[in-house]
N, C-alpha and C positions, 0 to 999 in steps of 0.2 A: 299493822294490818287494820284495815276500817271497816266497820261492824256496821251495818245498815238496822233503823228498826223504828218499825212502822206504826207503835204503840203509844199510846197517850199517860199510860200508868206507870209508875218508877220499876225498874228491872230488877229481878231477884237478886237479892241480898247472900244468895251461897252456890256456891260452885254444885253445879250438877253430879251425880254419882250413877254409878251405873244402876242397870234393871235390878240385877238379882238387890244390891245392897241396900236400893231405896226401898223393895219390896220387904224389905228385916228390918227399915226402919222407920218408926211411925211419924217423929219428926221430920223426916225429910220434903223440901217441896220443889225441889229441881230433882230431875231424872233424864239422862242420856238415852237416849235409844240408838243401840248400833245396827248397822244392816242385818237384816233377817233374825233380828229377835220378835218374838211376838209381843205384837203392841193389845194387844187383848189383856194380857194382864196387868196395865195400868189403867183398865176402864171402872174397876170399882173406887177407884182412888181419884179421878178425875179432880173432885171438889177439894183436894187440900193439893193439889199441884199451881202452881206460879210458874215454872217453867218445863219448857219440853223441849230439852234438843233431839235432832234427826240427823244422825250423820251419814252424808255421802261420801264413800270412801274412794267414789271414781263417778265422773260425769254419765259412764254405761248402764252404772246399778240406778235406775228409778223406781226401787222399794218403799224409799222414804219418801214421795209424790203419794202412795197407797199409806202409808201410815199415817201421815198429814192428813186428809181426807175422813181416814177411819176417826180419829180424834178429834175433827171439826163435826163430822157428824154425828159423834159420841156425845158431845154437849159440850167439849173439851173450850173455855173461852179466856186460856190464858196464856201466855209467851209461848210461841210456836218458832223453834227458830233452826234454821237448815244451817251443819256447819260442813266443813269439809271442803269437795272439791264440789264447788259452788260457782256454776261460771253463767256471765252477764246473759247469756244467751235463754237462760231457763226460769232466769228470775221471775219473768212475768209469769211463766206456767208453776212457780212454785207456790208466788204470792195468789193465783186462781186457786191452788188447790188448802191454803189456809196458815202458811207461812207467814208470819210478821216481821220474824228478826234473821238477818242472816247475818254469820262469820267467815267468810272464805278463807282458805286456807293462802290461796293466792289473792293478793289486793285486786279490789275493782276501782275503777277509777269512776268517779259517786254520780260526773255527767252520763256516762253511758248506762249505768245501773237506772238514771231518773228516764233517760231517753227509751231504756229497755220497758219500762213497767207504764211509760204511755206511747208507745209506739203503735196501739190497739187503740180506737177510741169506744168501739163497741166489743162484745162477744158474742159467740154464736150456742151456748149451752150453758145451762147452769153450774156450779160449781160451789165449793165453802166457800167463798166472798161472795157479799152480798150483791153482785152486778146481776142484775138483768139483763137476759139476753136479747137480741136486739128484737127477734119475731115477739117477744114479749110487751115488746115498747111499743112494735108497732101494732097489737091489737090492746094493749091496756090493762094485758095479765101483769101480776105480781107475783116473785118468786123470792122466798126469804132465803136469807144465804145463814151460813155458821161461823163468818169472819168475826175475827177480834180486835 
């Protein structure tokens, strides 16, 4: 399976654990978030996390789009990465909403993933990546994003 990931700093070094265990333990700096857990309680911890998985457990549930967002706007500026059922169609909207790395549970084939995430060349609202939208560009505002 090929693992897409859009970061420039080396990828954490241990396997992610869930919510409740990374919350017991102080070393830990990967944490899993599964559907419908509350991502609230990893927001005092932000600053010693290296990784954040989000798993989609079916292409229907987009909870993890709202968790991704909460965390880029939380201050969250490290490995954000969607696993599951992760499909080429939403990649672009997952990388707007502050996704960097993604694992699908089914392979993407890496042309359509690249073709997926510039098939936009402008947007039309802000979001956690830093793009500008386009009414933006065209009067000369500036809008800071929360991308990593």
């Amino acid at each position: 399976m090929a693992d897409f990931r859009y970061r420039n700093d080396d990828p954490a070094d241990e396997p992610a654990v869930t919510l409740d265990a990374f919350l017991e333990q102080a070393e830990a700096a990967s944490v899993r978030i599964e559907a419908g857990e509350d991502v609230a309680a990893l927001l005092p911890h932000l600053g010693r996390l290296k990784l954040i998985e989000v798993d989609f457990p079916r292409f229907r549930d987009g909870r993890g789009f709202s968790t991704a967002r909460t965390l880029r706007e939380a201050g969250y500026a490290g490995e954000l990465k969607a696993t599951g059922d992760v499909l080429v169609d939403l990649i672009f909207f997952m990388r707007r909403c502050g996704f960097d790395s993604f694992a699908p549970d089914t392979p993407l084939d890496p042309a359509d993933v690249e073709a997926a995430l510039s098939r936009w060349p402008e947007v039309y609202q802000p979001a956690a990546d830093a793009r500008a939208p386009i009414w933006a560009l065209r009067h000369g505002a500036t809008i800071g994003g929360h991308g990593g």
